[in-house]
C-alpha positions as CSV (number, residue, x, y, z in Angstrom):
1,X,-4.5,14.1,-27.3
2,X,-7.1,14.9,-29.8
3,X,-5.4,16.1,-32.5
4,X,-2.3,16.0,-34.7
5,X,-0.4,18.3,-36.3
6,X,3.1,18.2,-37.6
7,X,6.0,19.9,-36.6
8,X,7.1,22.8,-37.2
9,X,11.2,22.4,-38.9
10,X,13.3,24.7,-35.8
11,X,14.7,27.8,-37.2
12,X,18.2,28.1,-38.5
13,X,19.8,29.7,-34.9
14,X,17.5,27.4,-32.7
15,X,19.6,25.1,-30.6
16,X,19.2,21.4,-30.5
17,X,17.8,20.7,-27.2
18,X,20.3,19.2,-24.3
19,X,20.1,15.6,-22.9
20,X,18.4,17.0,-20.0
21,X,16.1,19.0,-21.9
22,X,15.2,16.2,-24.3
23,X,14.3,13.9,-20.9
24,X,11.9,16.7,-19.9
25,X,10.4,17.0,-23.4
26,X,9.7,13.5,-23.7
27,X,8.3,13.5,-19.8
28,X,6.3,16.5,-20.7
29,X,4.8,14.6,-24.0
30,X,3.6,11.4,-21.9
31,X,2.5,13.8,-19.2
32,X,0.0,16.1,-21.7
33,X,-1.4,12.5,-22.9
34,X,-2.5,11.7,-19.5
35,X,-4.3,15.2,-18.6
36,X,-7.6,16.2,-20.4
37,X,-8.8,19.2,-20.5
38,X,-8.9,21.9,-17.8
39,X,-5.1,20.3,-16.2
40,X,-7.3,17.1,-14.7
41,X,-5.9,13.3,-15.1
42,X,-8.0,11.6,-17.8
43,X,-9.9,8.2,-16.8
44,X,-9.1,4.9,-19.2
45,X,-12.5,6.0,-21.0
46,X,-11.7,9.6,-21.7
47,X,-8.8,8.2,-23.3
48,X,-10.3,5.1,-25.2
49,X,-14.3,6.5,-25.5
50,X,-15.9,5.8,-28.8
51,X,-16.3,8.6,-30.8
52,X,-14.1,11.1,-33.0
53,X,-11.3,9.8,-30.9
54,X,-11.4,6.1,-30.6
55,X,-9.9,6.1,-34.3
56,X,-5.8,7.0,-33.9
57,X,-4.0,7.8,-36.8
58,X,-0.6,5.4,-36.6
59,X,2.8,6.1,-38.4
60,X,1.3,3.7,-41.1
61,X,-1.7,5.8,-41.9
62,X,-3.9,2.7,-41.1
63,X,-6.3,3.3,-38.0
64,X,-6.2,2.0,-34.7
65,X,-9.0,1.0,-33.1
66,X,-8.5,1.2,-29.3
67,X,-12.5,0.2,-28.3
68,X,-11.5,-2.8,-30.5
69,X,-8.1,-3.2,-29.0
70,X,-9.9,-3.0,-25.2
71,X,-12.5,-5.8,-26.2
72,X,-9.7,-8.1,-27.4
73,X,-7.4,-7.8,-23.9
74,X,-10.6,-8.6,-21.8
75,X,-11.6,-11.4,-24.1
76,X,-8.4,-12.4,-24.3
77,X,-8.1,-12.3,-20.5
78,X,-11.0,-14.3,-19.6
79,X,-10.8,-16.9,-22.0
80,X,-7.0,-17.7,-20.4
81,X,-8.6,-17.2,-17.1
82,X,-11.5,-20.1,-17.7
83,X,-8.8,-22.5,-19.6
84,X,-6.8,-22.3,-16.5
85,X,-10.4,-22.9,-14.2
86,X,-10.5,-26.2,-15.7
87,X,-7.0,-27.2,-14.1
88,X,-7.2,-29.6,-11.0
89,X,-6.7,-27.6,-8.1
90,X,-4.8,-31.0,-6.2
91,X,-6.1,-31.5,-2.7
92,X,-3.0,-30.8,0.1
93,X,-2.1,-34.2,1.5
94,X,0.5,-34.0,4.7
95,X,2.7,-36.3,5.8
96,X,0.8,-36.5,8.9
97,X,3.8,-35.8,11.4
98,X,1.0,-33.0,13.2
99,X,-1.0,-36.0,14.4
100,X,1.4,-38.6,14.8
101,X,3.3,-36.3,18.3
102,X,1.6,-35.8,21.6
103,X,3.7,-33.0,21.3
104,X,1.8,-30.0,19.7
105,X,3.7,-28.7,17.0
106,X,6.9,-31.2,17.6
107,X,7.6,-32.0,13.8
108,X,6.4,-28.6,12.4
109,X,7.4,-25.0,11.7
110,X,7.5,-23.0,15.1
111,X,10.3,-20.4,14.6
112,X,9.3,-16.9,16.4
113,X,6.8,-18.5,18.3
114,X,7.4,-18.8,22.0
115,X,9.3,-22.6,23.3
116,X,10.1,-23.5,26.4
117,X,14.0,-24.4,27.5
118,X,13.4,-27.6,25.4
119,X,12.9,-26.0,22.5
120,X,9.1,-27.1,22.6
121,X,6.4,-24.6,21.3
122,X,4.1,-23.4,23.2
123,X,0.7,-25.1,22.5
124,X,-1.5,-22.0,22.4
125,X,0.7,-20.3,20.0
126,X,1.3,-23.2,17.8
127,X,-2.8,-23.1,17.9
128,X,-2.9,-19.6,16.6
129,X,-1.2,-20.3,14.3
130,X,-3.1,-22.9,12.8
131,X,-6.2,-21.2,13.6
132,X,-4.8,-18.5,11.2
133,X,-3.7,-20.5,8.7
134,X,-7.0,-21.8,8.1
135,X,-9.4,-19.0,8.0
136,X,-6.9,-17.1,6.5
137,X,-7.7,-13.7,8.1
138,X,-5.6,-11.2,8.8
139,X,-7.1,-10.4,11.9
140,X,-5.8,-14.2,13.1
141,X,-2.5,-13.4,12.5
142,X,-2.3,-10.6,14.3
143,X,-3.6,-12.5,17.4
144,X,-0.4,-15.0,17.3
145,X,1.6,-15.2,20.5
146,X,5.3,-14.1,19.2
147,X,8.5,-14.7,21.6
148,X,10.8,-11.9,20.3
149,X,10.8,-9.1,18.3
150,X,11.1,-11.1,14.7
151,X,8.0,-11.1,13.0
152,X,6.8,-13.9,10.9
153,X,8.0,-13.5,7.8
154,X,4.8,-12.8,5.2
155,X,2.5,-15.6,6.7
156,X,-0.4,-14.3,4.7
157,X,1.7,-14.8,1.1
158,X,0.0,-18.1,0.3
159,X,-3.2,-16.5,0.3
160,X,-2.4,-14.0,-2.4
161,X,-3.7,-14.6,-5.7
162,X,-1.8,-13.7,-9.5
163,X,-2.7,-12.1,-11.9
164,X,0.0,-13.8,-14.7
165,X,-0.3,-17.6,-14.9
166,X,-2.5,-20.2,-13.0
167,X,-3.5,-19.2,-9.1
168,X,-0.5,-20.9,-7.1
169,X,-2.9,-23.5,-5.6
170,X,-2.7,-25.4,-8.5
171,X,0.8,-26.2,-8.1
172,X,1.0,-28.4,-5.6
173,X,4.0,-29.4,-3.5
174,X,4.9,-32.7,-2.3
175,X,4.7,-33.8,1.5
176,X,8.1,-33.7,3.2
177,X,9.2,-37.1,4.7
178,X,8.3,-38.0,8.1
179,X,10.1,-37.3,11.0
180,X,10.8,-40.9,11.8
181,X,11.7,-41.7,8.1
182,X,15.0,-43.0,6.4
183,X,14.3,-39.9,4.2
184,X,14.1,-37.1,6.8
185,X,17.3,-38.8,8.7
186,X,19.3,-39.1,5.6
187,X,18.7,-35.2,5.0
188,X,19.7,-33.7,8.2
189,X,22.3,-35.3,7.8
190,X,23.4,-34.3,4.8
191,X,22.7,-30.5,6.1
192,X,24.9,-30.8,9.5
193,X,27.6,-32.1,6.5
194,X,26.9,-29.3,4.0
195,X,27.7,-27.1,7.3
196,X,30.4,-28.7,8.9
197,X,32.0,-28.7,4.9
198,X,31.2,-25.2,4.7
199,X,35.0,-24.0,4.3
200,X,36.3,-27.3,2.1
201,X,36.6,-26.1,-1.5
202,X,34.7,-27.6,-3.9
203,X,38.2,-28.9,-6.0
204,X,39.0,-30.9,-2.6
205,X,36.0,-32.7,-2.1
206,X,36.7,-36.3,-1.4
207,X,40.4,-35.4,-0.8
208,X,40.2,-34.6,2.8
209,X,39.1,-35.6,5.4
210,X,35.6,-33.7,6.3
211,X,34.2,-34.9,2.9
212,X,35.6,-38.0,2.9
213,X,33.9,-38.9,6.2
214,X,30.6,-37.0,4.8
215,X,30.0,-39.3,1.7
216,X,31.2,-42.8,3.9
217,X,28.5,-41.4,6.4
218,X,25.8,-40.8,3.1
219,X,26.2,-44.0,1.7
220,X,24.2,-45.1,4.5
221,X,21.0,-44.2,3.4
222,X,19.5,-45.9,1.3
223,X,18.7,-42.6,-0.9
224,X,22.4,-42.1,-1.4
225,X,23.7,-45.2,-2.9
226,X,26.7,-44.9,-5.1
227,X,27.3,-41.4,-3.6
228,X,30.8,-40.2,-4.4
229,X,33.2,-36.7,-4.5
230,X,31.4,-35.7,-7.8
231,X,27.5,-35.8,-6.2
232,X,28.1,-35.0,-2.9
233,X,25.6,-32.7,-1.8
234,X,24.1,-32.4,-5.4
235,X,20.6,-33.5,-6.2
236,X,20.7,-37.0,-8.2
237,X,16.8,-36.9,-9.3
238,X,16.4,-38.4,-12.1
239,X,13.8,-36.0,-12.8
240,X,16.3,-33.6,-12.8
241,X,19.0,-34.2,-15.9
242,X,22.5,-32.8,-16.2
243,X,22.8,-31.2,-12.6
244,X,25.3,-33.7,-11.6
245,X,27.3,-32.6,-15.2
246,X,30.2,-30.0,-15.0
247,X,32.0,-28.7,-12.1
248,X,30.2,-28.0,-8.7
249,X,29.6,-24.2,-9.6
250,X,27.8,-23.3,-12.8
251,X,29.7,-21.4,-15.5
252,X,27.0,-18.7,-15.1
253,X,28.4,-18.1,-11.6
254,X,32.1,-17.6,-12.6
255,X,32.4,-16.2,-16.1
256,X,32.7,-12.3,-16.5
257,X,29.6,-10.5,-18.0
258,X,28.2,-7.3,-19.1
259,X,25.3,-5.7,-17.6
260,X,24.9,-2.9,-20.4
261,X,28.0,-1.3,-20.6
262,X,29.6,-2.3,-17.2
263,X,31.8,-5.0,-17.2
264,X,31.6,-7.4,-14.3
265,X,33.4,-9.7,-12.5
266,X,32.2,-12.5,-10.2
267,X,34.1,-12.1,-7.6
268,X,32.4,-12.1,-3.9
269,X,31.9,-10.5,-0.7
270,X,32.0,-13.3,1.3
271,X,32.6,-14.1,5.5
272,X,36.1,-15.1,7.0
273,X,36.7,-19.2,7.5
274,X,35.5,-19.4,11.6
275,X,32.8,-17.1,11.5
276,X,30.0,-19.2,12.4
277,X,27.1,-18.6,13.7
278,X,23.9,-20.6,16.2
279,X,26.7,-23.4,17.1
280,X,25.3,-22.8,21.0
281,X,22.2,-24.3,21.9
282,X,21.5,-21.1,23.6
283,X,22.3,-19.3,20.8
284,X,19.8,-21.3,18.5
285,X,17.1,-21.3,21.2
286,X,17.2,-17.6,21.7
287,X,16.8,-17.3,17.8
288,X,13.7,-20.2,17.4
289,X,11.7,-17.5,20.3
290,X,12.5,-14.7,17.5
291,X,15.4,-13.0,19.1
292,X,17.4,-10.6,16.4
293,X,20.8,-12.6,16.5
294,X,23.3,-10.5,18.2
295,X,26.4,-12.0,16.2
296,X,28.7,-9.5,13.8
297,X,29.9,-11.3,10.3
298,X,33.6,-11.0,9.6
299,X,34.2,-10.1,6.3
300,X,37.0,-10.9,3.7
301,X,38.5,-8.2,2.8
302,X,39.4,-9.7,-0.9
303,X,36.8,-10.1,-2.8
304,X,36.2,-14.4,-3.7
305,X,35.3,-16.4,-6.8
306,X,32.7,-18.6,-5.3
307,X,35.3,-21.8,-3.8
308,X,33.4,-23.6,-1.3
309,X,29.5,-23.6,0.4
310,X,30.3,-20.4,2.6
311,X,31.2,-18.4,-0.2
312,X,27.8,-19.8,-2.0
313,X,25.6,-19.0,0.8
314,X,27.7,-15.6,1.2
315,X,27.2,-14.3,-2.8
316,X,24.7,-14.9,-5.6
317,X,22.0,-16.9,-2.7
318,X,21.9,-13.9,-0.4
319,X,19.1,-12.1,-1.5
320,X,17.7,-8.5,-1.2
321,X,15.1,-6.7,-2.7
322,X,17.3,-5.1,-5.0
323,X,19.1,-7.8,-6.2
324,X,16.7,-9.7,-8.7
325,X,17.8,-6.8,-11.7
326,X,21.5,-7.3,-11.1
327,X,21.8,-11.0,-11.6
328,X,23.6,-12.3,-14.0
329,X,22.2,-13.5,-17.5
């Protein structure tokens, strides 16, 4: 808009606009500051051009210059933009399982690809896949032998580039452990306990029998000395401070809140005890050649405070595309 003017006081029988009017009012006023003349869409420098109209008056009465404003932002940007260049952009370093195998692909991500009844992969999709990975082309990945109907799930995503914040190759990630490491045994093996502990509630760890068996089984490795009820299946990184603190589930996760005026309470949709899933090797080969699972969950019909790991990987974990705006605060 080019010009100002002030508004004219409504009559004394004019009607206060509705709620619904108001909305279209206000839509109407952010619409009319878009479109120049003649009904077309103004570009950014119709809007910001230099001239009578780069100067807008503000409720202050000082000006506001916009060309000024415009030079700042792209200074602004480019200066964070060449702070950020002179990061180290780390070199990957692998744990060198992909080399260690006669095997192609034995130690290494292969779901969706085609595998024989061994659960191998086949070599010339494994290959594909590599070869996509790096030249980074979409045009590779479309060429990558799939053995179902799953698709891989954004394979290109590590090639994207923000805008906000240093480009994700500067944040690094640390090799896995080997395959025929202390490390890589000792964390399978806390995963086939997480799952067979799935249904124990967290009050009753070390009380029973599953997770009494799980942390005598831990204390094996050498990474889980002086395990006990409390840590079990909780990181102990020193790195890490106060997340062995507390009970098992965060406050966060249990407390009632309000999202704007709605009360809520954290209560859970969450599957019966005994409906598993992938505990056939059939089953879990059909699934690593990216066959849709053909299971049906079982559902609670009473909504669950988060008590044990089923109802955790049942509630807040689950995610959807909708669900980032709805967590709690």
């Amino acid at each position: 808009m080019t010009q100002t003017r002030e508004a004219t006081p409504p009559s004394a029988g004019a009607r206060s606009p509705g709620r619904r009017g108001f909305l279209l009012g206000v839509g109407g006023l952010a619409a009319a500051a878009l479109v120049g003349p003649g009904g077309r869409w103004s570009r950014s420098e119709q809007v910001t051009s230099a001239g009578p109209t780069s100067t807008q008056p503000v409720g202050s009465g000082s000006p506001l210059d916009l060309e000024a404003r415009r030079a700042r932002a792209l200074q602004l940007r480019i200066t964070t933009a060449q702070q950020q260049l002179g990061d180290p952009f780390p070199q990957p370093a692998p744990n060198g399982d992909e080399d260690r195998y006669d095997i192609v692909g034995l130690a290494n991500f292969t779901k969706a690809l085609p595998h024989n009844d061994l659960g191998e992969v086949d070599p010339g999709a494994y290959r594909a896949l590599r070869r996509a990975l790096r030249s980074g082309r979409s045009q590779n990945f479309k060429r990558i032998p799939l053995g179902g109907r799953v698709k891989l799930a954004n394979p290109e995503g590590a090639f994207s580039f923000e805008l906000q914040g240093p480009d994700p190759w500067q944040r690094s990630l640390q090799a896995p452990p080997t395959l025929n490491s202390e490390a890589f045994a000792g964390e399978m093996t806390e995963c086939y306990w997480l799952a067979l502990a799935r249904d124990v509630p967290y009050s009753r760890y070390g009380q029973e029998p599953i997770t009494a068996a799980a942390i005598t089984d831990l204390r094996a490795f050498a990474d889980n000395q002086g395990l006990d009820a409390r840590t079990l299946f909780r990181a102990t990184d020193a790195a890490l401070p106060g997340v062995t603190t507390g009970p098992y589930i965060s406050q966060f996760l249990l407390q009632p809140y309000t999202f704007g005026s709605t009360p809520t309470e954290q209560r859970y949709r969450t599957t019966v005890a005994g409906s598993d899933h992938l505990t056939s090797y059939p089953d879990w080969l059909a699934v690593q050649n990216g066959q849709p699972t053909t299971a049906t969950a079982r559902y609670d019909p009473t909504p669950r405070f988060l008590r044990n790991g089923r109802d955790l990987a049942s509630g807040p974990t689950a995610t959807s595309p909708t669900k980032a705006p709805w967590s709690p605060p």
